[in-house]
C-alpha positions as CSV (number, residue, x, y, z in Angstrom):
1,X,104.9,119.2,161.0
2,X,101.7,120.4,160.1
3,X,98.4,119.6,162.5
4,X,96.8,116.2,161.0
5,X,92.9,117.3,161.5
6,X,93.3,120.1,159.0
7,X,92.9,122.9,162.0
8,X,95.8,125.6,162.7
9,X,99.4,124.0,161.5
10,X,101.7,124.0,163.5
11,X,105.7,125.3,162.5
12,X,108.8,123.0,163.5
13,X,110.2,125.7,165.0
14,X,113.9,124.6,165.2
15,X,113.4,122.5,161.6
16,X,112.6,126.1,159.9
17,X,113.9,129.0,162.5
18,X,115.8,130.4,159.5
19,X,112.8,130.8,157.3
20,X,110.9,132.1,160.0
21,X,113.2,134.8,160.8
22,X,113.1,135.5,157.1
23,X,109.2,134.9,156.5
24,X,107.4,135.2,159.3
25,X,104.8,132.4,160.9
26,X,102.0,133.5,158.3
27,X,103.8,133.2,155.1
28,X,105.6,129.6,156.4
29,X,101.6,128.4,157.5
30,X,100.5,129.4,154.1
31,X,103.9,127.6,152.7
32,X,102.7,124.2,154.5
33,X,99.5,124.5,153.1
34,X,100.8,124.9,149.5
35,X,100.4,122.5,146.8
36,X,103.5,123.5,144.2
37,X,103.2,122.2,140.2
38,X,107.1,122.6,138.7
39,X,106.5,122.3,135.0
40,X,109.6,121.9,132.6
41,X,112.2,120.9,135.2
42,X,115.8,120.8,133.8
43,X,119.1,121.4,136.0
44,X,116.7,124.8,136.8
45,X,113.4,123.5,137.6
46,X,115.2,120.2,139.7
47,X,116.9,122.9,141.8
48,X,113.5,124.7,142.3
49,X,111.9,121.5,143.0
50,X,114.6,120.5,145.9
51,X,114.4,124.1,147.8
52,X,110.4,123.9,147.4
53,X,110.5,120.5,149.0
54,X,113.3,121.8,151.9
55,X,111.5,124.5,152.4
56,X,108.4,123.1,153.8
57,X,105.7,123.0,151.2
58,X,102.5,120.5,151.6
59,X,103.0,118.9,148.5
60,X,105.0,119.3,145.1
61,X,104.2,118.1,141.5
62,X,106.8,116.9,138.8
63,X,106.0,117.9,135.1
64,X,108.6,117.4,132.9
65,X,107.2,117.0,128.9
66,X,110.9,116.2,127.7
67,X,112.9,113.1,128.7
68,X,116.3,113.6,130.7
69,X,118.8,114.5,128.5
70,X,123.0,114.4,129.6
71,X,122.9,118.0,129.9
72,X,120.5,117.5,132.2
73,X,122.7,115.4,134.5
74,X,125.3,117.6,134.3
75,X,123.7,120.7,135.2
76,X,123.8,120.2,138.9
């Protein structure tokens, strides 16, 4: 998890040892400190949304202007 007093945060090393590997600490302290908008979500932007949220991000935001449609649902 991510230090609660706002000072250094601190990586759940065998939570995200995979992204590390591939990132490096800076870019996954920078990725726990993001705040992520997803705009138009879709099959596409629900997928984008899940792997954001797995992959460690501080927060994510849900826009979506148009209502679910079946094609939607069946995108996955």
């Amino acid at each position: 998890g991510m230090a609660k007093n706002g000072g250094e945060a601190e990586i759940d090393e065998g939570l995200y040892s995979r992204q590390l590997y591939v990132l490096g600490h800076e870019a996954m302290k920078r990725m726990q400190t993001s705040n992520v908008l997803v705009s138009g979500l879709r099959g596409l932007g629900v997928e984008i949304a899940k792997n954001l949220v797995l992959g460690g991000v501080k927060s994510v935001t849900l826009h979506d202007p148009q209502p679910a449609a079946w094609n939607d649902l069946a995108s996955q």
